[in-house]
C-alpha positions as CSV (number, residue, x, y, z in Angstrom):
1,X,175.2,-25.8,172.3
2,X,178.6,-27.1,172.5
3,X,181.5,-24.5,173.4
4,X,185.1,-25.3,171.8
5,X,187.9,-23.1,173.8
6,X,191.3,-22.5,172.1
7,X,194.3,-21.4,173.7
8,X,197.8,-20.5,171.7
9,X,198.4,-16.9,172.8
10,X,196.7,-15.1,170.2
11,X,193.8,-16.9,169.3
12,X,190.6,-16.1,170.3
13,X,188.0,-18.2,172.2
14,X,184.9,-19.3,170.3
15,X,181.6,-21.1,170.5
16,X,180.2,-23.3,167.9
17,X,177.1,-23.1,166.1
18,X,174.5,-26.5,166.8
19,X,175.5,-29.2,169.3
20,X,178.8,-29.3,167.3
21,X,181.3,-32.3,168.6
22,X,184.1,-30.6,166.1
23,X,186.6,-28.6,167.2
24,X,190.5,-28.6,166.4
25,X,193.9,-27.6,167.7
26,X,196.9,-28.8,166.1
27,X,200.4,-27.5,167.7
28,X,201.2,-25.3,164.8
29,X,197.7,-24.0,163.8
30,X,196.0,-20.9,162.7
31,X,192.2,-20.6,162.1
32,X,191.0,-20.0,158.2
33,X,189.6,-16.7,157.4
34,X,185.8,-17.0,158.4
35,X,183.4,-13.9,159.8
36,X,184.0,-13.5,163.7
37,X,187.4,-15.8,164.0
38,X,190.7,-14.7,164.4
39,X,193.5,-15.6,162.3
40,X,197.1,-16.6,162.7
41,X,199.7,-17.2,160.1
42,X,202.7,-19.5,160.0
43,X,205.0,-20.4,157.9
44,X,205.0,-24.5,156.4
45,X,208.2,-26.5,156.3
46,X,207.8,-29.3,153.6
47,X,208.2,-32.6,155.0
48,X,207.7,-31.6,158.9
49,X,205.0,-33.1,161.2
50,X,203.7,-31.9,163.7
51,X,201.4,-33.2,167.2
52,X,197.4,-32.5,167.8
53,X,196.6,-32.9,171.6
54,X,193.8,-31.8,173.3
55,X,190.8,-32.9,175.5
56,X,187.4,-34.1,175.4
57,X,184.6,-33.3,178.0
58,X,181.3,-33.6,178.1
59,X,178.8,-30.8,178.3
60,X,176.2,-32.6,180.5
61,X,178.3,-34.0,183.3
62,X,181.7,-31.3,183.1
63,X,183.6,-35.1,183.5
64,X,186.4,-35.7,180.9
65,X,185.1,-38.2,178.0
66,X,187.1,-41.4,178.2
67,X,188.3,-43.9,175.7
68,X,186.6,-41.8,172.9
69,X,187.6,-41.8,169.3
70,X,189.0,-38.4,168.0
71,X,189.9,-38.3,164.4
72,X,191.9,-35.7,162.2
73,X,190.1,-35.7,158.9
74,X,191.5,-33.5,155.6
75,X,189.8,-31.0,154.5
76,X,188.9,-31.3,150.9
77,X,189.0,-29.4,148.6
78,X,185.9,-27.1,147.7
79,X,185.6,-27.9,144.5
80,X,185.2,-31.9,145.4
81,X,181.7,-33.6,144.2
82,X,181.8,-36.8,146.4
83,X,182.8,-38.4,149.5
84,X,185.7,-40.5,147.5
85,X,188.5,-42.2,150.0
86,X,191.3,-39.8,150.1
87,X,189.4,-36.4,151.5
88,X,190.3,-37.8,154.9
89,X,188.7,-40.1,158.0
90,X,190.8,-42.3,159.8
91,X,194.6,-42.6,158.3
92,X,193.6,-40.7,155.4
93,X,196.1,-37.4,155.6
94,X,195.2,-36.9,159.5
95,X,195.2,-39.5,161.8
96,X,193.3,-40.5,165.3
97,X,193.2,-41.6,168.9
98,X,191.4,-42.1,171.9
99,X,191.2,-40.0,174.9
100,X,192.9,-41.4,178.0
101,X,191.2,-41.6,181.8
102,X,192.0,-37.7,182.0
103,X,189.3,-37.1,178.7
104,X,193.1,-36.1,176.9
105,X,194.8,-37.2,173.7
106,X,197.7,-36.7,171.3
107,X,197.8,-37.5,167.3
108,X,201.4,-37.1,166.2
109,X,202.8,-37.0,162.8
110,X,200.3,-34.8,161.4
111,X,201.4,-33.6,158.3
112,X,201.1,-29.8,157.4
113,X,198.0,-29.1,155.9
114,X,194.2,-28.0,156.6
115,X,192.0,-31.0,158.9
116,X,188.4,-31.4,160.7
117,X,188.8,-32.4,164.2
118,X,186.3,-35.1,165.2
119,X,185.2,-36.2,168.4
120,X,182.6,-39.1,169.2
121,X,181.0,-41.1,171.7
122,X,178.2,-43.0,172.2
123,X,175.2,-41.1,173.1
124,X,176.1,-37.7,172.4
125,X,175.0,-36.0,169.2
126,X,177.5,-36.0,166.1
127,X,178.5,-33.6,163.7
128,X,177.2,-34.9,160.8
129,X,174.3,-35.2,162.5
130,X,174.2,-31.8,163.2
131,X,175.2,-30.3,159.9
132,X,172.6,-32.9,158.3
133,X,169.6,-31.0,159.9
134,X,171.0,-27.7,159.3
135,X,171.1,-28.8,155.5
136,X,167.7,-29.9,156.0
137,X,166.9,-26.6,157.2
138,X,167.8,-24.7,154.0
139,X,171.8,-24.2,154.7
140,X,174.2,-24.3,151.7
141,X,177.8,-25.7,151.7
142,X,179.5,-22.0,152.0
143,X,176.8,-21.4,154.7
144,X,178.3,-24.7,156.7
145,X,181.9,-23.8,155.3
146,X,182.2,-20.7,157.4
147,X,181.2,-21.8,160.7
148,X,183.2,-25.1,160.5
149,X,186.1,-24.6,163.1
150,X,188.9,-25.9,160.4
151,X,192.8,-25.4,161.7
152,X,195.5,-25.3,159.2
153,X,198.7,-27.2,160.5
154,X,202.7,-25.6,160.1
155,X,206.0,-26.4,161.3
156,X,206.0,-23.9,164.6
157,X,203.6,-23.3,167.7
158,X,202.1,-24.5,170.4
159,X,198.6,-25.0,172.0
160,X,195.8,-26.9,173.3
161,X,192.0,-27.6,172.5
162,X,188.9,-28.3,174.6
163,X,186.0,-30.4,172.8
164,X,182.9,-30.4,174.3
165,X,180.4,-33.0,173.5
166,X,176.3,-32.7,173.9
167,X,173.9,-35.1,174.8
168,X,171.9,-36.0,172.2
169,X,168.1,-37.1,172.8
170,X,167.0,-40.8,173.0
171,X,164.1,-43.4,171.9
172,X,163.6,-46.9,173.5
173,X,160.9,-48.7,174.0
174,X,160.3,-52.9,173.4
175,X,159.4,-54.7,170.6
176,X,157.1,-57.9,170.5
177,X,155.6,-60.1,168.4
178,X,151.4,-60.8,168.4
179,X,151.4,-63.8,170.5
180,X,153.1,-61.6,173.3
181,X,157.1,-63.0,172.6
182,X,159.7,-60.2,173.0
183,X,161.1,-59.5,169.3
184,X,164.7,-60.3,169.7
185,X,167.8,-59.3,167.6
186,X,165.9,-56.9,165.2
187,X,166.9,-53.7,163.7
188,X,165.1,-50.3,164.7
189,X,165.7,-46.9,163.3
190,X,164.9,-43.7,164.3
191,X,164.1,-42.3,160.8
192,X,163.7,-38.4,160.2
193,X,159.9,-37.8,160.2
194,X,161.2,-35.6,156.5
195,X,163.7,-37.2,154.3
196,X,167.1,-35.4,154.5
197,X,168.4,-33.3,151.8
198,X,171.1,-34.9,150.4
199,X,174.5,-33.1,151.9
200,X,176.4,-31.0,149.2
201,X,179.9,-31.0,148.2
202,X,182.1,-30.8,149.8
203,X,180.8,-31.1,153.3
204,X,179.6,-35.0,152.1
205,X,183.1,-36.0,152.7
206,X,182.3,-36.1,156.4
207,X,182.6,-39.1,158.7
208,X,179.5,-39.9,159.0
209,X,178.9,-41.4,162.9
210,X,175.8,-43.0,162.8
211,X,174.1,-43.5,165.7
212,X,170.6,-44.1,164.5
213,X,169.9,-47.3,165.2
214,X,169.7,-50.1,167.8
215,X,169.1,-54.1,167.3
216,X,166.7,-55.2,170.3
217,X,167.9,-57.3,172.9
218,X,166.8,-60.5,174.5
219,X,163.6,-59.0,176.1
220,X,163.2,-57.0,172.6
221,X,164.1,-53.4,174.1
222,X,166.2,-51.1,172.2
223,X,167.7,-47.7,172.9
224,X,168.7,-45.3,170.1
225,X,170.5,-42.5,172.1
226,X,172.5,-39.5,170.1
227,X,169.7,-37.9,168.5
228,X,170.0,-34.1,167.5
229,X,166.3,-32.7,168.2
230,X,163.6,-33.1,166.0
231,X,160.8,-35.6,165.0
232,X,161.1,-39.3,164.5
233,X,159.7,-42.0,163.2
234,X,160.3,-45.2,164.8
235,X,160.6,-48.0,161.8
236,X,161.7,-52.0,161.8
237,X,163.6,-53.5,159.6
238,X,163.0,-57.3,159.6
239,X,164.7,-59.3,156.3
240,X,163.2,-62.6,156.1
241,X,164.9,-65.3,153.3
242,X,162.0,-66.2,150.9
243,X,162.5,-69.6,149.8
244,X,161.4,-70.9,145.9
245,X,161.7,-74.4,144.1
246,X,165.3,-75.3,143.1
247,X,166.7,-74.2,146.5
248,X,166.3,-70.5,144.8
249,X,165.8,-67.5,147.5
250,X,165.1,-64.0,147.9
251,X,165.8,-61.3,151.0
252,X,162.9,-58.9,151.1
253,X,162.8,-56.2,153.8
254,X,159.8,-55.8,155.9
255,X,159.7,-52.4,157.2
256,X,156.9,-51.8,160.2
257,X,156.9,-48.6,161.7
258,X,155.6,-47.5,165.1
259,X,152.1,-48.2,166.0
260,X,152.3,-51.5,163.8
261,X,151.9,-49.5,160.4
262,X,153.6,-50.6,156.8
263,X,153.5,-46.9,155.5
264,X,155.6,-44.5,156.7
265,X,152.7,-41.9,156.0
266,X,150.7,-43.6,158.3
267,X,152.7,-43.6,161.4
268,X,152.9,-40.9,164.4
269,X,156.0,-39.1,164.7
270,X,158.0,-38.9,167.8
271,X,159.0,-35.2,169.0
272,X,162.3,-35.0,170.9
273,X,165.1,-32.2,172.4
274,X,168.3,-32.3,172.7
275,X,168.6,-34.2,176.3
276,X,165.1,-35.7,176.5
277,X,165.0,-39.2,176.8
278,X,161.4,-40.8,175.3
279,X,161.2,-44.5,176.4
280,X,157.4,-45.8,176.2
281,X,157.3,-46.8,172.9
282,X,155.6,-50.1,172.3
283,X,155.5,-51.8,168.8
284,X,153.7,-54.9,168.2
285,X,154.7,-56.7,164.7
286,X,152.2,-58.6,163.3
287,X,152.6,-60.0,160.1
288,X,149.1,-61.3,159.1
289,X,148.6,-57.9,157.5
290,X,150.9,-58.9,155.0
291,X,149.9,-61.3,151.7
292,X,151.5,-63.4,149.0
293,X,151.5,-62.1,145.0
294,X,152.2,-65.2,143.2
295,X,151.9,-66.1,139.1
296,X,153.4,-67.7,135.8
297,X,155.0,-65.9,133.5
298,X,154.6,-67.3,129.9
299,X,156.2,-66.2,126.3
300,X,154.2,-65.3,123.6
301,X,156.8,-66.3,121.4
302,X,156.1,-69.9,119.7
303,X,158.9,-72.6,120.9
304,X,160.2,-70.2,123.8
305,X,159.6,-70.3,127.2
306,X,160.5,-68.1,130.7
307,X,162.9,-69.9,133.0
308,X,164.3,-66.7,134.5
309,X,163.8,-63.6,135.4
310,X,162.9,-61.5,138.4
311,X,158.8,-60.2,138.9
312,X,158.9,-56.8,141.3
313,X,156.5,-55.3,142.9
314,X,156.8,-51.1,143.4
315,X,154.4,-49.3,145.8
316,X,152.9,-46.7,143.8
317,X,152.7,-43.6,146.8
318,X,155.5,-45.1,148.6
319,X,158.9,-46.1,146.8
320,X,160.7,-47.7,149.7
321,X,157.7,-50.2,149.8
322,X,159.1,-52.2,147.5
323,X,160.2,-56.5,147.4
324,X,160.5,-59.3,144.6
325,X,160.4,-62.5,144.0
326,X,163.0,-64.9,141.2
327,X,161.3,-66.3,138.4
328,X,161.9,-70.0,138.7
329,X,162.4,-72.6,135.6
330,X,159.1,-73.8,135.4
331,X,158.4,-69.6,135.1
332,X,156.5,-69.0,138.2
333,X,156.9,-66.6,140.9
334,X,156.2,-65.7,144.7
335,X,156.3,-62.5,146.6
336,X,155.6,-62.7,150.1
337,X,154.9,-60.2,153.1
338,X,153.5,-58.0,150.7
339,X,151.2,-55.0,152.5
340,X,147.8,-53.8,151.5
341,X,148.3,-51.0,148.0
342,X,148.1,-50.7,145.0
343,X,151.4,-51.3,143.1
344,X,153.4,-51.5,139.7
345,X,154.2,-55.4,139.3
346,X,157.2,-55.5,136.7
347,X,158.2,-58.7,135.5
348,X,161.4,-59.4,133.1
349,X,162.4,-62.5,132.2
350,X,165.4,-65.0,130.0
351,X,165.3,-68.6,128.6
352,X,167.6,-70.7,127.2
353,X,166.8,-70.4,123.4
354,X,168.3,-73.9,122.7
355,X,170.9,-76.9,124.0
356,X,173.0,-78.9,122.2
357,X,174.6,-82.4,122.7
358,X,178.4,-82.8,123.0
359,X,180.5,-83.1,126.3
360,X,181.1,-80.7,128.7
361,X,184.3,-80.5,130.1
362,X,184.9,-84.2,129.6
363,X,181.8,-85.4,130.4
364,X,178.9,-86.2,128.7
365,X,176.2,-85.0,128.1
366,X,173.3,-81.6,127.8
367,X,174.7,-78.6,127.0
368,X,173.0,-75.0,127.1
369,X,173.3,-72.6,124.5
370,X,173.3,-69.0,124.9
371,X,170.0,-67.4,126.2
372,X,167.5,-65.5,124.9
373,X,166.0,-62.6,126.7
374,X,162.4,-61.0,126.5
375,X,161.0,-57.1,126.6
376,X,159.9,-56.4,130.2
377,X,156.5,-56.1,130.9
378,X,154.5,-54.3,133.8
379,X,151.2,-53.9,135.0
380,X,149.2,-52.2,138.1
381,X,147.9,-54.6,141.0
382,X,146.2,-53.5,143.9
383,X,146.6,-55.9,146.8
384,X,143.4,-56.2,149.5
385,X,143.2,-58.6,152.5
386,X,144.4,-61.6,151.0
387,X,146.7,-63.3,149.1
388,X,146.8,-62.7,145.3
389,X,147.2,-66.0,143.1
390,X,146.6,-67.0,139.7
391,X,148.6,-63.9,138.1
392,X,149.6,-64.4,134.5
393,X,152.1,-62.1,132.5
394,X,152.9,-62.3,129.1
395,X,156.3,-61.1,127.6
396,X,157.2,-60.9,123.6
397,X,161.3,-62.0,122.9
398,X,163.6,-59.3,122.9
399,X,164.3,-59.9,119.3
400,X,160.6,-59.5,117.6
């Protein structure tokens, strides 16, 4: 629980809901009508400015927070639908600063007008963060509304805020490949163990601070450190370049998630507080689990053939299993690191329906005409312990 004091004569002292990071103060400032905070009115002077200081401590060690980001951020409106540029964040209607040696800092030329007060730092748990789980929990946007500490900024007052930041929870561990080499530079996430519920309007505006992730180091340890409580899964995002004839490529990402699984469903979740700090993780990637889907596309229309195109492959009980391959000009295709599952292989395609003979900006010779595209076509593969070859997919022209 973080705590958010406010001093300014008449305005009450009040604790945040969650590990809340967001507080406010601005020099001219009164509190927006919300159950259990008191309120102060002012009068606005168009065209007047005014200065936000405060300070920013954290909750663990009572020590001031130093060189930390704090950021005013508008408030928009209620009836907004997306996060567009212009609600707020840094420059946009608020401004920002870092905190000095003594944890205090100053925003001037804040223009009248209703802000979010944001405070970060590295290993201590964000508000988004925190309003993210409470939206998974079942909260709507007027729940979160109300219990935001939101300050409105006039032409006349004084005051001063203190911030308090929380600790958040951390996961570490080491990474290594299955000859025993320490993974290096690779990305690993601590992903909810439950998908988050998408934030609503107008709260999605927020700054969002992630903290989430960590790319391993030269031993292959990595430390993800801001985590609000809850369970985790610990996944690995590897994007290798797949390489096809004519100097053609394709990114796929490889996700393995703790205990060396490829299915997120598969994989024990991690159960942290705020504070704990979980560090014995051990992941081991090997990739000879993984196989190659390769084929030929062909046309079933007489004098046209595929020389484009894309084939994907969709895991049928698991969306974000998903990768492709580029349908080359001779009309085959490769999809590598593909995990054991059953899947929907869809396979479009193009060709160049004709070429003529003339010059082509000044030179000589073939020129293509405009292509020719075909239907789409898909079809259900399950994929075992090895490699599947030999695939062939027909497609009919877009015009029959």
């Amino acid at each position: 629980m973080s705590s958010v004091a406010i001093s300014d004569g008449s305005v009450d002292t009040w604790r945040m809901r969650g590990w809340g990071v967001l507080a406010a103060f601005v020099a001219t400032v009164f509190l927006l009508a919300s159950p259990g905070i008191a309120q102060q009115s002012a009068s606005v002077t168009p065209g007047t400015t005014a200065s936000v200081t405060g300070t920013v401590m954290y909750g663990d060690t009572q020590r001031p927070a130093r060189f930390v980001q704090v950021d005013l951020q508008a408030v928009p409106s209620a009836s907004a639908t997306n996060s567009a540029r212009g609600f707020g964040g840094f420059g946009y209607g608020g401004g920002f600063a870092r905190t000095g040696l003594d944890g205090t800092f100053t925003i001037q030329n804040v223009a009248p007008g209703d802000y979010w007060v944001l405070a970060t730092a590295p290993g201590y748990v964000s508000e988004r963060t925190v309003l993210q789980g409470q939206v998974n929990a079942g909260a709507t946007a007027a729940d979160l509304m109300t219990q935001m500490p939101t300050v409105h900024v006039s032409a006349s007052g004084s005051g001063s805020i203190v911030v308090t930041l929380q600790r958040g929870a951390v996961i570490a561990g080491k990474l290594q490949w299955e000859d025993g080499s320490p993974a290096t530079g690779v990305d690993v996430i601590a992903d909810p163990a439950v998908a988050d519920v998408a934030m609503p309007a107008p709260l999605n505006s927020l700054r969002a601070y992630s903290q989430m992730r960590a790319t391993t180091d030269d031993r292959g340890a990595f430390r993800i450190t801001g985590l609000p409580g809850g369970d985790y899964v610990a996944e690995v995002q590897l994007r290798p370049t797949v390489q096809f004839g004519g100097g053609r490529g394709a990114t796929n990402m490889i996700r393995i998630y703790a205990q060396g699984v490829f299915h997120k469903a598969d994989a024990k979740p991690v159960t942290v507080k705020a504070g704990d700090e979980r560090d014995d993780l051990r992941i081991v990637l090997d990739l000879s689990g993984l196989h190659t889907v390769s084929g030929h596309v062909n046309s079933t229309t007489a004098g046209m053939s595929v020389q484009s195109g894309r084939a994907s492959l969709v895991d049928t009980t698991d969306a974000t299993v998903q990768m492709s391959g580029a349908v080359n000009a001779a009309g085959d295709f490769s999809i590598a690191y593909v995990p054991a599952g059953t899947y929907t292989l869809s396979v479009q395609g193009s060709t160049q329906a004709a070429t003529s003979v003339g010059g082509y900006r000044g030179r000589g010779g073939t020129t293509p005409s405009t292509s020719a595209t075909f239907k789409p076509a898909s079809q259900t593969l399950t994929v075992g312990d090895t490699d599947v070859t030999g695939l062939g997919i027909n497609l009919t022209s877009a015009s029959q």
